[in-house]
C-alpha positions as CSV (number, residue, x, y, z in Angstrom):
1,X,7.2,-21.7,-14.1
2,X,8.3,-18.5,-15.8
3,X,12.0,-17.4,-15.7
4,X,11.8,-14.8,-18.5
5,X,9.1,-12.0,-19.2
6,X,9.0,-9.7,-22.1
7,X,8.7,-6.2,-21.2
8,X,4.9,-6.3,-22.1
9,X,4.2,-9.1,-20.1
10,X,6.2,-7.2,-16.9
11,X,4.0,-4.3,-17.8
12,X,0.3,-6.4,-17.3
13,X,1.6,-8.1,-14.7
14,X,2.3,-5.2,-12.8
15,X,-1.4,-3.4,-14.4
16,X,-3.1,-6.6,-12.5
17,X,-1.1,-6.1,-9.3
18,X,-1.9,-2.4,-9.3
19,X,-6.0,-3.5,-9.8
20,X,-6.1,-1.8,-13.3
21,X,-6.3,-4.8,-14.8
22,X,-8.4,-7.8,-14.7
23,X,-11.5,-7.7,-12.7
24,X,-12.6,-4.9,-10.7
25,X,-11.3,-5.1,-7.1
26,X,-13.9,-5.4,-4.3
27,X,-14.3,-3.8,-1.2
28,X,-14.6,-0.5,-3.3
29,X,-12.6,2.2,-1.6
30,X,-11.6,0.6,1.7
31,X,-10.3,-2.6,-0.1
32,X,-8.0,-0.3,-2.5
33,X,-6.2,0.9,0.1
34,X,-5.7,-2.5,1.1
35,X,-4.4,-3.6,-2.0
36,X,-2.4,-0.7,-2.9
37,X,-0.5,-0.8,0.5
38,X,-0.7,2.3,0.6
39,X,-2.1,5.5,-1.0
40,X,-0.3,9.3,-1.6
41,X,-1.7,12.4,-0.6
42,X,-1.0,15.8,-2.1
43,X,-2.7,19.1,-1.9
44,X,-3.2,19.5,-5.6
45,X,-6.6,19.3,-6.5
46,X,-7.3,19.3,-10.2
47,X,-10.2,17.7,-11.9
48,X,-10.1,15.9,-7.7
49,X,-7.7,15.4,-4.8
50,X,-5.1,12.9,-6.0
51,X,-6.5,10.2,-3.6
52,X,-9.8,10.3,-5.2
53,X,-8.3,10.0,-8.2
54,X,-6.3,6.9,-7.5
55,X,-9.4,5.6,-6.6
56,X,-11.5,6.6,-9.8
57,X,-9.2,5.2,-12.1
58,X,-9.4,1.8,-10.6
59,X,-13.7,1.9,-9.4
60,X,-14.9,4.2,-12.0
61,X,-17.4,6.7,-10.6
62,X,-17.0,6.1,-7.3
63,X,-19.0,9.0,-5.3
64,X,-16.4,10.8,-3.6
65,X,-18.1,10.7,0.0
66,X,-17.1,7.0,-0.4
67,X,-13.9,7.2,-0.9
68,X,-13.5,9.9,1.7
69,X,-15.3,7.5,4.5
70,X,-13.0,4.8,2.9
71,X,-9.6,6.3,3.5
72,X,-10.3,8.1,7.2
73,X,-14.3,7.2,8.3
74,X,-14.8,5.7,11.9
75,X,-14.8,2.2,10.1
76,X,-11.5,2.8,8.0
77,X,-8.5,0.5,8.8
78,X,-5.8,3.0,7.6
79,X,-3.6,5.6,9.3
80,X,-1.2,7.9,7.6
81,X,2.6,7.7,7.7
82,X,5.5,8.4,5.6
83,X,6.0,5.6,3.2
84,X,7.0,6.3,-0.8
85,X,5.8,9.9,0.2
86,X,3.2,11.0,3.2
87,X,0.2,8.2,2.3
88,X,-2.6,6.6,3.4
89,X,-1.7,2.8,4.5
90,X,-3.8,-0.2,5.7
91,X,-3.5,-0.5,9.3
92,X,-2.2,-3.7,9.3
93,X,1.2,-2.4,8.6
94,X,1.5,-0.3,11.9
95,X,4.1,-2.9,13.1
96,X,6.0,-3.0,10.0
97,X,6.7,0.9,10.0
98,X,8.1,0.7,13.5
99,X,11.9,0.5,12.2
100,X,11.3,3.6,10.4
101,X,9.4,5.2,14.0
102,X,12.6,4.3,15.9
103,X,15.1,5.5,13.2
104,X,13.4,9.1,13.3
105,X,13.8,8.7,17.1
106,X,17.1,7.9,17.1
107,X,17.8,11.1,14.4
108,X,15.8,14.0,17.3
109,X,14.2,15.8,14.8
110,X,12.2,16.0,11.3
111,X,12.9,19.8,9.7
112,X,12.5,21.7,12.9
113,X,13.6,21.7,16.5
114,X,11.9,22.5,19.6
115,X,12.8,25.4,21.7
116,X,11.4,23.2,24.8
117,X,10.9,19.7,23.3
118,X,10.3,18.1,26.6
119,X,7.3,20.9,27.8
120,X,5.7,21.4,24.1
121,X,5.5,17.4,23.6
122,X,4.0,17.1,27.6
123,X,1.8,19.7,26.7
124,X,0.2,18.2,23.0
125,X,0.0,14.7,24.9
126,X,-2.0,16.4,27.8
127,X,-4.7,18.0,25.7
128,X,-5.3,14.8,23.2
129,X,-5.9,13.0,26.5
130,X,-8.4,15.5,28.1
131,X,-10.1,16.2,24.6
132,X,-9.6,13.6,22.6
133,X,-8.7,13.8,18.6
134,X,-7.7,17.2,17.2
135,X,-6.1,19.1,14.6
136,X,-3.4,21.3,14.3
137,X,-5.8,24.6,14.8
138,X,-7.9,23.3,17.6
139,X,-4.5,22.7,19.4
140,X,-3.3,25.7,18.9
141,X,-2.5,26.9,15.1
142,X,-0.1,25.3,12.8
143,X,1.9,28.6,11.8
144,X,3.5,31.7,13.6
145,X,1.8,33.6,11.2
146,X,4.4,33.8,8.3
147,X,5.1,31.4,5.5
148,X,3.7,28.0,5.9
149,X,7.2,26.2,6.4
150,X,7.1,28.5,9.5
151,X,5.3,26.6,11.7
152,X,4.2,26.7,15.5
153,X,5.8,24.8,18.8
154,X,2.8,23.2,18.5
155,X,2.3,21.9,15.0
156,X,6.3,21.0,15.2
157,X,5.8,18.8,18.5
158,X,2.5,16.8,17.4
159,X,4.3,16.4,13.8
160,X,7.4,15.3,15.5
161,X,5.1,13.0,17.9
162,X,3.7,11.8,14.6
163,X,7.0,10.8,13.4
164,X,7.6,9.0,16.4
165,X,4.3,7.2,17.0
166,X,3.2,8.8,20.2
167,X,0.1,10.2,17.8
168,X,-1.2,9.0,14.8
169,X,-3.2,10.4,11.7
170,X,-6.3,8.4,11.0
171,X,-8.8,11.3,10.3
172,X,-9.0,14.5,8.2
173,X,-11.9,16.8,8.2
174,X,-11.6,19.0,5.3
175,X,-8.3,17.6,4.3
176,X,-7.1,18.7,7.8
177,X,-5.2,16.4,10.0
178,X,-6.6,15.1,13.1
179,X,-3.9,13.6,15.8
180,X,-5.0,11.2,18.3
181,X,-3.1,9.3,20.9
182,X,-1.8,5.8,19.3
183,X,-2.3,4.2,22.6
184,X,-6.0,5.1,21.8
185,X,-6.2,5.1,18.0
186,X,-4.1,2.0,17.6
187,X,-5.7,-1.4,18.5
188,X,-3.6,-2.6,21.4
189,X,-3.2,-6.1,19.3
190,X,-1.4,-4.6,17.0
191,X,0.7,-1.9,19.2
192,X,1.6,-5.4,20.9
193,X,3.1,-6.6,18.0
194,X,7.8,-6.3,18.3
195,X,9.3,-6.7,14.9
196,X,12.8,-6.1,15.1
197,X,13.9,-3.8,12.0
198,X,15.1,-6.6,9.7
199,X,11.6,-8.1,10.5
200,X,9.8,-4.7,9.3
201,X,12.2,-4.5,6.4
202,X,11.0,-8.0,5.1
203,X,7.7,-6.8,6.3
204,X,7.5,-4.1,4.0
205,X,9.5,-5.4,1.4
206,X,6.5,-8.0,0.7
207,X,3.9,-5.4,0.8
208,X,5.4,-3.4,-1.9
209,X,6.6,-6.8,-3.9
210,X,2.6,-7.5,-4.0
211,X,1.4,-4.1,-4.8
212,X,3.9,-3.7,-7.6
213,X,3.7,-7.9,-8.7
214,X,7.1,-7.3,-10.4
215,X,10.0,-5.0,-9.4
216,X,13.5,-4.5,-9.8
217,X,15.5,-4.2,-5.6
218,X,15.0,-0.1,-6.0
219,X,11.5,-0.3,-7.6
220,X,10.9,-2.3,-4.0
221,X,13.0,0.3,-1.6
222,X,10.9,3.5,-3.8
223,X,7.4,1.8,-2.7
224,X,8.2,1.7,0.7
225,X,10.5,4.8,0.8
226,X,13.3,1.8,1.8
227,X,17.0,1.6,1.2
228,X,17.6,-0.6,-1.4
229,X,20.9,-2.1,0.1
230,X,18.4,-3.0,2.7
231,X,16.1,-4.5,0.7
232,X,18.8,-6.7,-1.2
233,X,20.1,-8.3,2.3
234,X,16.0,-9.3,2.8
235,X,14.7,-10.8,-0.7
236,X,16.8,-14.2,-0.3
237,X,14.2,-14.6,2.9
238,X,11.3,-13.3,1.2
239,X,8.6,-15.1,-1.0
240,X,9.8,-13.4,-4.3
241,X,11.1,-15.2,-7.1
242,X,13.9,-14.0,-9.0
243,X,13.1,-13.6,-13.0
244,X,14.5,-11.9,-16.3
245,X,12.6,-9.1,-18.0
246,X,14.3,-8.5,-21.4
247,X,15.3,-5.0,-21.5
248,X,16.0,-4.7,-17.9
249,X,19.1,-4.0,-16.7
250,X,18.9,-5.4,-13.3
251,X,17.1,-8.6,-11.8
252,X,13.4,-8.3,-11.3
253,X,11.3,-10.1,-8.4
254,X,7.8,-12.0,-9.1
255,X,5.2,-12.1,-6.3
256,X,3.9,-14.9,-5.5
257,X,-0.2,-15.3,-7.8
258,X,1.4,-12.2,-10.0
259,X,1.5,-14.5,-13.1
260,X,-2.4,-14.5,-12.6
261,X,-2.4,-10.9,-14.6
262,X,-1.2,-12.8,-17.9
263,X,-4.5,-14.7,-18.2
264,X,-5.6,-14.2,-21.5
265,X,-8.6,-11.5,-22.2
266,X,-8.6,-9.9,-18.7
267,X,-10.5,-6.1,-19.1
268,X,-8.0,-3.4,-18.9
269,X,-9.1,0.5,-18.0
270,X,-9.3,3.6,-20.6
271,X,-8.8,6.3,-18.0
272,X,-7.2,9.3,-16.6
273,X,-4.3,8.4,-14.0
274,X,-3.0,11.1,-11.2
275,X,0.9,12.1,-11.3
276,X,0.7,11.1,-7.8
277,X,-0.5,7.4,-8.4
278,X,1.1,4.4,-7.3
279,X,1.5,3.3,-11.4
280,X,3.6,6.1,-11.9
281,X,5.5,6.7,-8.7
282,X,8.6,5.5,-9.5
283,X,9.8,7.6,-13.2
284,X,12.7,5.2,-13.9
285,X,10.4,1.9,-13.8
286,X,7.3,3.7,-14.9
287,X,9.7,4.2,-18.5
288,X,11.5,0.2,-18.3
289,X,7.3,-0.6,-18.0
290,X,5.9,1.3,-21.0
291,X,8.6,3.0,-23.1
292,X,7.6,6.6,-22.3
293,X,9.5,9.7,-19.8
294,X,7.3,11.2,-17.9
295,X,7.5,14.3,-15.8
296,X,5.1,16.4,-13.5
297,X,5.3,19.8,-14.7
298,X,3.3,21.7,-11.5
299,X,6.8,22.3,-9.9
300,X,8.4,23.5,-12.9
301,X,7.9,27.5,-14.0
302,X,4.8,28.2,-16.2
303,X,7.6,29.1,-19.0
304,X,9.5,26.0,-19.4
305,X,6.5,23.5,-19.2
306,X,6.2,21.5,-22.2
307,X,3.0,19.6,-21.9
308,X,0.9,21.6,-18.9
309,X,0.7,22.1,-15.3
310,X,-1.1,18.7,-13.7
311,X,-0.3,16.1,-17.2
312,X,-2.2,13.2,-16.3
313,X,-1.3,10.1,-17.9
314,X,-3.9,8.4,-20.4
315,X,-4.3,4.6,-19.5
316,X,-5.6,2.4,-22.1
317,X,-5.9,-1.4,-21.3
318,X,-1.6,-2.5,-21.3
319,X,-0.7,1.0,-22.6
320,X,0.0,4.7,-21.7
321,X,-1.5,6.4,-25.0
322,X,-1.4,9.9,-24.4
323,X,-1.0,13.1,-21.6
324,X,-4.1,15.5,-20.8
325,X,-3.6,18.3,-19.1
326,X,-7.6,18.8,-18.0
327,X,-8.6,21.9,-16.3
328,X,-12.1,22.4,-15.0
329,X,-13.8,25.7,-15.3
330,X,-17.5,25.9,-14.4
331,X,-19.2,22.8,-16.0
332,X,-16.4,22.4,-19.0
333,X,-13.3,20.4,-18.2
334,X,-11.0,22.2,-20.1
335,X,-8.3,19.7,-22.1
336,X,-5.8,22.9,-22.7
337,X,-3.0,20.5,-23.9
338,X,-3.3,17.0,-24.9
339,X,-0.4,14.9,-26.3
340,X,-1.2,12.1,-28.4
341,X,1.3,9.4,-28.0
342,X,0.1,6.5,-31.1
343,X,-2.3,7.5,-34.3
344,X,-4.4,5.2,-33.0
345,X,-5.4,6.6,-29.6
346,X,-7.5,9.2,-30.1
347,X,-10.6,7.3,-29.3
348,X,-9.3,6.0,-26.2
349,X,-8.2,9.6,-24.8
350,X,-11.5,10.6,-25.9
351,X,-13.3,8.0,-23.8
352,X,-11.3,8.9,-20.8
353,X,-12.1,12.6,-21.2
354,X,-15.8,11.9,-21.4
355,X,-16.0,9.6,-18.1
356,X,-13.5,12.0,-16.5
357,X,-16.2,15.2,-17.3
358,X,-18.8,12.9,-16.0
359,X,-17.2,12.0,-12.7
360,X,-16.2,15.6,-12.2
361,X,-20.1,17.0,-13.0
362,X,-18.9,18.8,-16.2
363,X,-21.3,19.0,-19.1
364,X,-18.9,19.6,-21.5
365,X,-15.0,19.4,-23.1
366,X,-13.4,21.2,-24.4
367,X,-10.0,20.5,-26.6
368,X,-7.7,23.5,-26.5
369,X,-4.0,22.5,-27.8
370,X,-3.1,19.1,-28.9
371,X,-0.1,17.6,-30.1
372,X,0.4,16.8,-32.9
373,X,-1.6,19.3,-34.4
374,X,-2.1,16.6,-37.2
375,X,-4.1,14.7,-34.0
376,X,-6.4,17.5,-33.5
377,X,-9.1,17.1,-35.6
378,X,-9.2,13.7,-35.0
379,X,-9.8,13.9,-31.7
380,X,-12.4,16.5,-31.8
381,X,-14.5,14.4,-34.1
382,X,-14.0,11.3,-31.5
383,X,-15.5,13.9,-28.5
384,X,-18.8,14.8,-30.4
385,X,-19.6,10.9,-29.7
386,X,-21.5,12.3,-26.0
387,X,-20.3,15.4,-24.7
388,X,-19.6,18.7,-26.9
389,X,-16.3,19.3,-28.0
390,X,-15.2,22.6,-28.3
């Protein structure tokens, strides 16, 4: 039984938990989401939608009508809450997030308050029942009119009802919310189920132990969007073992079958990874994992970004290689800055390139700025192996 890991080994462990790593998950799509626990949104759409991205790094190229039916079709088990950020979870875990329902209860209010909380709530709850599922328009507009943080009575009582539970997310058409009643949307099974919070702390302190396969106590609370005093006062009851990892400051925690992703000669991806994926959620782990800082530019002004707006981490089998920051204009996907993090790992970020063009319908690729510039020519040659370079 291990009781010390090498930094490597954490990082393939935690590969094989994540499914980039060993063999190719099953279920396609609807089992990802599964095995994730859980998958962020955003409204940046690149080369894809983040989601869809998430789910092209692990599945290859995965049709993105099937991943869409996946996350929110009439035979998806997910629903959307707020976890590490607002995400996409297996339904299963409805019961476990009911701590965090009653806590936003208890608090009265997300960002905005009611004028008439009791009358716009009534009113929301009275036309999902007559008319089933809608969104935020069909009910009645999500803004006043002004900037989008300004929004209506209407969008602030169904997002508040969201908070709560009284609704639930477990649709979008066209990226767009649709609420529905959790006393309809939400099998009654699992509405029945009463975990106490310490149970839905332990609860969601296992989920995030398997998706992750090895964490420090905060790697576990910044999964779950947990406390991670909280989660300290749980792991004594939980299945995860405590181990070393040389170079780590703090104790880890092993899930239970995690050891499986040190088998010798298991397939690792060459791929393009969103900022947004579960890999990278967590910066300060992300860096103990694979020796590199990381930062998402598409926040910071134009002026002071150093490697581009959407820099999306190059996977290659047990490493991080390289950044791309990939544009896609017409059929060329546009590769206006690319970083190249070893000598060696041009071919790799070349590979990834291609496959990502491919997924995307681009024809071509084009290189713009790479550093180092030594790298450039390099990496050019690699890309006439299939599509044009530039």
């Amino acid at each position: 039984m291990l009781d010390t890991l090498s930094a490597r080994e954490a990082a393939r462990i935690a590969l094989f938990a994540q499914g980039l790593r060993g063999p190719r998950l099953g279920g396609g799509p609807a089992g990802l989401v599964h095995h994730l626990r859980g998958v962020q949104l955003d409204t940046i759409s690149v080369l894809a939608r983040s989601h869809e991205l998430v789910a092209y790094a692990r599945l290859g190229t995965v049709a993105k009508k099937r991943i869409e039916a996946a996350y929110w079709g009439p035979k998806s088990e997910t629903f959307e809450y707020w976890s590490h950020a607002a995400c996409v979870l297996p339904l299963e875990l409805w019961p476990a997030y009911a701590a965090k329902r009653r806590a936003r209860a208890a608090k009265g209010f997300r960002w905005h308050r009611l004028k008439d909380h009791e009358r716009s709530c009534a009113g929301v709850v009275e036309r999902l029942r007559v008319e089933g599922p809608l969104t935020s328009r069909q009910l009645g507009g999500a803004k006043k009119g002004g900037e989008w943080w300004d929004w209506s009575e209407t969008k602030i009582a169904v997002e508040w009802m969201l908070d709560v539970g009284t609704v639930v997310c477990r649709e979008r058409r066209g990226f767009e919310r649709v609420y529905d009643l959790a006393e309809r949307a939400i099998p009654s099974s699992l509405r029945a189920v009463d975990l106490d919070d310490e149970a839905c702390l332990r609860e969601l302190v296992e989920s995030g132990g398997r998706a992750m396969g090895i964490a420090t106590a905060a790697d576990l609370a910044a999964y779950h969007g947990l406390r991670a005093s909280g989660v300290r006062s749980v792991l004594a009851t939980t299945t995860l073992r405590p181990v070393r990892v040389e170079g780590w400051g703090d104790d880890a925690y092993l899930a239970s079958g995690a050891e499986a992703g040190l088998q010798p000669r298991l397939r690792g991806r060459t791929t393009l990874m969103s900022p947004f994926d579960s890999l990278l959620w967590d910066r300060a782990r992300l860096e103990r994992l694979f020796k590199i800082t990381y930062r998402l530019e598409a926040y910071v002004p134009a002026a002071k970004r150093t490697v581009g707006y959407f820099a999306m981490p190059v996977l290659s089998g047990d490493r991080l290689v390289g950044l791309v920051d990939p544009k896609r204009v017409g059929e060329a996907l546009h590769a206006r800055h690319v970083v190249v993090h070893e000598p060696g790992a041009v071919q790799h970020i070349a590979r990834a390139l291609r496959e990502a063009a491919s997924w995307v319908g681009c024809t071509r690729v084009e290189v713009d700025r790479v550093t180092p510039l030594l790298a450039a020519d390099a990496l050019r040659g690699a890309m006439s192996d299939g599509l044009r370079p530039a």
